[in-house]
N, CA, C and O of each residue as an XYZ file, in Angstrom:
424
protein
N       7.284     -6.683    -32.064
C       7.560     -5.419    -31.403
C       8.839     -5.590    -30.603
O       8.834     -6.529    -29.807
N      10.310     -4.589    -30.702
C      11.095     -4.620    -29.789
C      10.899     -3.785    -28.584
O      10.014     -2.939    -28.455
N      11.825     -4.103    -27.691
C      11.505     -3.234    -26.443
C      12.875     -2.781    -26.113
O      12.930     -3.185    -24.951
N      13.980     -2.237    -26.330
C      15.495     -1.806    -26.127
C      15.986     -3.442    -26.735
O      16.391     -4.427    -26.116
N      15.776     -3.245    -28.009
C      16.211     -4.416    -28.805
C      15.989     -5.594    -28.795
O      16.622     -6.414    -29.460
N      14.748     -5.935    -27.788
C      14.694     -7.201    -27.110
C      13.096     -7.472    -28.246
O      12.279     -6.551    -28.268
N      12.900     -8.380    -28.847
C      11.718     -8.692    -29.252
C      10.616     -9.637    -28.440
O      10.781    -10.803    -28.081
N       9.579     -8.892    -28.276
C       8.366     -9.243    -27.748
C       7.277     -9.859    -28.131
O       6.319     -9.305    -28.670
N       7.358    -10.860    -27.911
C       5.873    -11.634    -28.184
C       4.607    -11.068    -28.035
O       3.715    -11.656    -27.423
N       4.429     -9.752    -28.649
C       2.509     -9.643    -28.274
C       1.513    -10.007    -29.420
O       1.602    -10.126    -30.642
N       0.474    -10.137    -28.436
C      -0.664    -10.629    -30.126
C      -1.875    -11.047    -29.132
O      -1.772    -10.446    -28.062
N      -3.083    -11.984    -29.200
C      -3.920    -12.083    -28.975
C      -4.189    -13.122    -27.574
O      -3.910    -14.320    -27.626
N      -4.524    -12.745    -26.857
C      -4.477    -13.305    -25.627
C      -6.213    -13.539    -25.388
O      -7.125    -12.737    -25.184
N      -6.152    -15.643    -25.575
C      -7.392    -15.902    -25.490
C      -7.881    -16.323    -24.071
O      -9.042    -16.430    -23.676
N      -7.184    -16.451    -23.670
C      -6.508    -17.270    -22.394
C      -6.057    -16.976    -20.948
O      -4.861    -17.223    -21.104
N      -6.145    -16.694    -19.910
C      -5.227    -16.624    -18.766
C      -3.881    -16.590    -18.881
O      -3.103    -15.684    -18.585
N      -3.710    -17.490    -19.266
C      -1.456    -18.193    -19.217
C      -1.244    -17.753    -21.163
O      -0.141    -17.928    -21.681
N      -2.099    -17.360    -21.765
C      -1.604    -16.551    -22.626
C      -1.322    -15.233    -22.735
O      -0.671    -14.782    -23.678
N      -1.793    -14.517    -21.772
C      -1.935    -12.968    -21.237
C      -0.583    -12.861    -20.120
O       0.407    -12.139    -20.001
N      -1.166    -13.993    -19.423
C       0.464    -14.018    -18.205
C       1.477    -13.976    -19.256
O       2.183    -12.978    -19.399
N       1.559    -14.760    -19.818
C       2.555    -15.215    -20.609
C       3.576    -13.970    -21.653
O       4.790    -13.996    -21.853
N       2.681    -13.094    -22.098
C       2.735    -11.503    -22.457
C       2.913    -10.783    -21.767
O       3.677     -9.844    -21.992
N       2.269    -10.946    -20.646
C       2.964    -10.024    -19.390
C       4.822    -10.150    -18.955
O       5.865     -9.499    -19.017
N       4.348    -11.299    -18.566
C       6.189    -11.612    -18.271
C       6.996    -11.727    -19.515
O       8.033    -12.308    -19.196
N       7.005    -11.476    -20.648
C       7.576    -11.493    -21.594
C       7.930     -9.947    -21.362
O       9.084     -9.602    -21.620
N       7.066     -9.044    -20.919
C       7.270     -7.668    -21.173
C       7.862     -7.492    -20.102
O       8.627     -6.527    -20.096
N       7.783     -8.107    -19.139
C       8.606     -7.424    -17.621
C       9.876     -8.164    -18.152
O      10.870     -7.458    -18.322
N       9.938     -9.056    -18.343
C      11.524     -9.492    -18.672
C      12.430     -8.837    -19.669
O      13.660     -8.858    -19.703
N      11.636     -8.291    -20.420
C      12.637     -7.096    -21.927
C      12.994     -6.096    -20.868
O      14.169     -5.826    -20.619
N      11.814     -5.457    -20.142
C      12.560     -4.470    -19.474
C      13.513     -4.638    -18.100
O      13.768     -3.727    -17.312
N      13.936     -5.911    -18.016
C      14.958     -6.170    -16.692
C      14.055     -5.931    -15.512
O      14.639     -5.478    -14.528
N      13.040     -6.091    -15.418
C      12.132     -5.863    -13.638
C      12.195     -7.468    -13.570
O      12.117     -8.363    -14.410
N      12.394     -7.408    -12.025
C      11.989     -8.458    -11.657
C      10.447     -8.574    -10.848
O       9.981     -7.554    -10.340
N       9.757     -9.784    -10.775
C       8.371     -9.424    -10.166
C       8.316     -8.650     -9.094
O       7.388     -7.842     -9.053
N       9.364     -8.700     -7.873
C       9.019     -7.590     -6.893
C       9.071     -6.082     -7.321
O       8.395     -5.183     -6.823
N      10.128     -5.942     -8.482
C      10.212     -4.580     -8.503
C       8.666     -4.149     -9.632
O       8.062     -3.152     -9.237
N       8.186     -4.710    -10.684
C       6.991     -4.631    -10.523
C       5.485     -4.360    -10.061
O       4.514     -3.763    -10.526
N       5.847     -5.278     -8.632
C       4.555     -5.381     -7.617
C       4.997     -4.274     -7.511
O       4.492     -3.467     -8.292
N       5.932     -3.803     -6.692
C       5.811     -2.720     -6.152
C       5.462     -1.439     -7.259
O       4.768     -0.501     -6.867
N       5.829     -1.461     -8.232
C       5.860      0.102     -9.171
C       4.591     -0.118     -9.680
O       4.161      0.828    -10.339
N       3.687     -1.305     -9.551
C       2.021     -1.432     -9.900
C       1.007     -1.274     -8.414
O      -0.220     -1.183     -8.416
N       1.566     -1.274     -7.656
C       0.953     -1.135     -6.473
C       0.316     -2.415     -6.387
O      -0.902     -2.243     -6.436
N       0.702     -3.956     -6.250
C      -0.179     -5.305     -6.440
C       1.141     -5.552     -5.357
O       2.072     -4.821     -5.021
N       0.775     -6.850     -5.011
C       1.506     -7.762     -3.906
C       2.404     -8.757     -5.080
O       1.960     -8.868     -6.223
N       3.924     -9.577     -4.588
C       4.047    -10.257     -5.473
C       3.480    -11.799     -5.517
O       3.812    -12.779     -6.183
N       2.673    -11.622     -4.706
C       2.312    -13.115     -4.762
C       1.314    -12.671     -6.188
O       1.388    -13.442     -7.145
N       0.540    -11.631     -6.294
C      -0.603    -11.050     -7.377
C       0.155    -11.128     -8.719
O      -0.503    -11.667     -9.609
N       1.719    -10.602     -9.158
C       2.224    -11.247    -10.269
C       2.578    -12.172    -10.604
O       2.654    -12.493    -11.790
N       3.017    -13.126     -9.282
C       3.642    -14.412    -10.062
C       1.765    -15.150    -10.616
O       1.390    -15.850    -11.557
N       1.327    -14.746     -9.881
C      -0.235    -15.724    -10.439
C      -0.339    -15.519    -11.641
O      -0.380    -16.355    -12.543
N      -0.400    -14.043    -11.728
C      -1.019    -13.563    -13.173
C       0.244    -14.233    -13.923
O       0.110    -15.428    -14.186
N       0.971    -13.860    -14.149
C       2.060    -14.727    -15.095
C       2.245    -15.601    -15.273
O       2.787    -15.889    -16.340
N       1.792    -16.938    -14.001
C       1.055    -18.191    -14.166
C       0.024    -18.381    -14.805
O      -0.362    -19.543    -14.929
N      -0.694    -17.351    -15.372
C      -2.128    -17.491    -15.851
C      -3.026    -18.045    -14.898
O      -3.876    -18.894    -15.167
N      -2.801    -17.504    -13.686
C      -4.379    -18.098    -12.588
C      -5.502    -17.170    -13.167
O      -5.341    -15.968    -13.376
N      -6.738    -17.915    -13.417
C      -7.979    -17.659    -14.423
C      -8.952    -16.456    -13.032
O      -9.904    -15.686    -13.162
N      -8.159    -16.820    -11.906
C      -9.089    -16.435    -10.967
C      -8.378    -14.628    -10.381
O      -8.760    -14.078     -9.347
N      -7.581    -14.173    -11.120
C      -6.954    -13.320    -10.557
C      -7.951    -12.173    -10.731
O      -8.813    -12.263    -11.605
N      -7.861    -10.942     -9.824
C      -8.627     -9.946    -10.087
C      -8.748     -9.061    -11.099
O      -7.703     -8.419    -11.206
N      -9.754     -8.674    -12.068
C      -9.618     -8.282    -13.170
C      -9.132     -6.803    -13.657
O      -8.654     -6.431    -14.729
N      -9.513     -5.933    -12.159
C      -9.493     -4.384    -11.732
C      -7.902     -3.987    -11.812
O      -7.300     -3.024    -12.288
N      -7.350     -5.636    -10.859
C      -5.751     -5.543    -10.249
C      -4.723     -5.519    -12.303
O      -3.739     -4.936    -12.757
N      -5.575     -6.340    -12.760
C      -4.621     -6.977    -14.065
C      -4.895     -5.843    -14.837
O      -4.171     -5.708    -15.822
N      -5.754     -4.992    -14.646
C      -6.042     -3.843    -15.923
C      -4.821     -2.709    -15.569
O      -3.982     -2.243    -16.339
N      -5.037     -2.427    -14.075
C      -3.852     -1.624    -13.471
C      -2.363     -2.328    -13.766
O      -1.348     -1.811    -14.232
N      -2.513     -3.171    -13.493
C      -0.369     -3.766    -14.300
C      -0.473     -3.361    -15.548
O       0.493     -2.809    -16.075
N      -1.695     -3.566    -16.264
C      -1.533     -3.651    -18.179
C      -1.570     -2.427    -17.854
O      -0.776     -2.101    -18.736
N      -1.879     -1.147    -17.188
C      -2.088      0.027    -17.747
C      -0.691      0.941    -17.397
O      -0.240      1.783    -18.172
N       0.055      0.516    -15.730
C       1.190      0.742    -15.460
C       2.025      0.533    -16.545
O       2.685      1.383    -17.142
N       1.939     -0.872    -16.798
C       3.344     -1.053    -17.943
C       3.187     -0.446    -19.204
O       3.993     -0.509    -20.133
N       1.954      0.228    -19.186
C       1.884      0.625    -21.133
C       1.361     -0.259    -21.739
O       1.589     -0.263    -22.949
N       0.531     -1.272    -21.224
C      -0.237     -2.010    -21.825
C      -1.917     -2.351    -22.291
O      -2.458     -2.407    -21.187
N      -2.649     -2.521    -22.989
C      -3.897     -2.350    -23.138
C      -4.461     -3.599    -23.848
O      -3.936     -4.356    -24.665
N      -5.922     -3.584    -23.181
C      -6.469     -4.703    -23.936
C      -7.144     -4.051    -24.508
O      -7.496     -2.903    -24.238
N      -7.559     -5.024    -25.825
C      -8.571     -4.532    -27.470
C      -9.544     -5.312    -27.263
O      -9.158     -6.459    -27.037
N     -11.078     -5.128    -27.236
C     -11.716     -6.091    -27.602
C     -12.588     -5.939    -28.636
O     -13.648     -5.319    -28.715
N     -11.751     -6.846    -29.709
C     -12.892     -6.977    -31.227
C     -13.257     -8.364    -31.501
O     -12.574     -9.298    -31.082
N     -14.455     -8.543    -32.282
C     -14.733     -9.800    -32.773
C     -13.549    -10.256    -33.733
O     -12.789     -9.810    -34.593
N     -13.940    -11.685    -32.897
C     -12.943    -13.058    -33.729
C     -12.974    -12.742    -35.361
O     -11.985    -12.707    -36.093
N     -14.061    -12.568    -35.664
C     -14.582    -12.490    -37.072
C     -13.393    -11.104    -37.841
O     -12.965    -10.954    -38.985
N     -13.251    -10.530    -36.913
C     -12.994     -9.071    -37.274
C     -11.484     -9.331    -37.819
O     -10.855    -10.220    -37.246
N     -10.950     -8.736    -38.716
C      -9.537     -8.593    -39.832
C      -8.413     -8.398    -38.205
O      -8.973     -7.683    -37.373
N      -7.399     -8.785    -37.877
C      -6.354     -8.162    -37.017
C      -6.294     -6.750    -37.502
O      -6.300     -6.413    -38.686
N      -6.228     -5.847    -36.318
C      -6.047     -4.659    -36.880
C      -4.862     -3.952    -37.072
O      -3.930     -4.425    -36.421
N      -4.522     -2.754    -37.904
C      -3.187     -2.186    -38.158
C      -2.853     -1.222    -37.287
O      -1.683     -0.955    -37.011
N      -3.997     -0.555    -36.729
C      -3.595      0.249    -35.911
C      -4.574      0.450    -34.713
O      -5.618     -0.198    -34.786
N      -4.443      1.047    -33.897
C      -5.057      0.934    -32.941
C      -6.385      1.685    -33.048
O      -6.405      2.784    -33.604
N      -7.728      1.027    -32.432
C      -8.629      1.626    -32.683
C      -8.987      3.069    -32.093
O      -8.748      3.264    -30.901
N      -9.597      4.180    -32.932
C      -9.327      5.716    -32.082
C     -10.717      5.920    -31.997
O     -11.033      7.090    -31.783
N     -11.619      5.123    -32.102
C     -13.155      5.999    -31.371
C     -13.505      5.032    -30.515
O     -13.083      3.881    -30.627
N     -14.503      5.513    -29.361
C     -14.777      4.702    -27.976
C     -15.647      3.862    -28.559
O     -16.305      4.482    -29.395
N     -15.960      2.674    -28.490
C     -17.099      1.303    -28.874
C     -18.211      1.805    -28.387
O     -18.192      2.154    -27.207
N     -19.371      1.953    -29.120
C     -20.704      2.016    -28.691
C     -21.006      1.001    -27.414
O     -20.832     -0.191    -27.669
N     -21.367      1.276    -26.291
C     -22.060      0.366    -25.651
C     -23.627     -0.012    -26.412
O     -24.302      0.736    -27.119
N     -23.946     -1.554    -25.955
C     -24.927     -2.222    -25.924
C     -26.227     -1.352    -25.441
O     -25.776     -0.539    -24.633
N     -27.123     -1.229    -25.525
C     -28.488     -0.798    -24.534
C     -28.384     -2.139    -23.452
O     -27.603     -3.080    -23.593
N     -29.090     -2.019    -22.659
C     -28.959     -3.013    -21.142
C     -30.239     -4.378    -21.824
O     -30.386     -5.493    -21.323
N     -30.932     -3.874    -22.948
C     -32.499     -5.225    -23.135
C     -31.261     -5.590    -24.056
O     -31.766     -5.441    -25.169
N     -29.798     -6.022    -24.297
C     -29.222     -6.687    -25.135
C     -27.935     -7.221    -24.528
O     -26.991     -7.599    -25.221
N     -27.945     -7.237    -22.971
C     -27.447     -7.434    -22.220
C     -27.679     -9.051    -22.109
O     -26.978    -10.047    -22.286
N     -29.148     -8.762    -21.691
C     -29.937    -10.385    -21.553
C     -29.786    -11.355    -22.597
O     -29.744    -12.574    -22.433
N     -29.706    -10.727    -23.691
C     -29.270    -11.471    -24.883
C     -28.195    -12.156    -25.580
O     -28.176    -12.945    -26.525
N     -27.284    -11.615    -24.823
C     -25.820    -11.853    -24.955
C     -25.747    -13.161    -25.010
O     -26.800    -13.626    -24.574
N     -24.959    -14.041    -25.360
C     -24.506    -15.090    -25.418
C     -23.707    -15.931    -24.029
O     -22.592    -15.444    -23.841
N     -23.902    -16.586    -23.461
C     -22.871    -16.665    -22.652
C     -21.441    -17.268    -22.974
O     -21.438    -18.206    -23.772
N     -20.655    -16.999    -22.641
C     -19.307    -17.590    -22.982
C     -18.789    -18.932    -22.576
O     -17.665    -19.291    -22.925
């Protein structure tokens, strides 16, 4: 994917510092630097340099709001599942809550 000609590394982020890592790839195509960021996401910059460090411990509420400021979104499909071509357009069934307990832990 380019971004004003600049090509971007996106793809599957299993990881903390693989997600940071996509993040600051995307703030850097578009010339922000982390303060000007923090500020246009409403986060502190100590909150981006982490996330772009991949700290595992960052808040999950704070990182959905940067991905959603910048135009960014997370997908979640099974490993198993083909990469997809386009983006998925109907909302995922939730689970019932007796399959909650069942879940696997990670």
């Amino acid at each position: 994917m380019a971004l004003g000609g600049t090509k971007i590394p996106y793809g599957i982020a299993r990881d903390a510092r693989t997600l940071g890592g996509f993040i600051r790839a995307d703030r850097r195509a578009r010339k922000l630097t982390q303060s000007t960021l923090a500020g246009l996401t409403g986060v502190g910059l100590r909150f981006i340099s982490e996330l772009e460090r991949g700290k595992s411990t960052v808040e999950l509420g704070r990182v959905l709001r940067v991905l959603e400021r910048m135009g960014l979104e997370v997908w979640v499909i099974p490993r198993s599942a083909p990469w997809p071509t386009q983006r998925p357009t109907q909302q995922p069934q939730a689970l019932p809550p007796q399959h909650l307990d069942e879940a696997p832990e990670p």
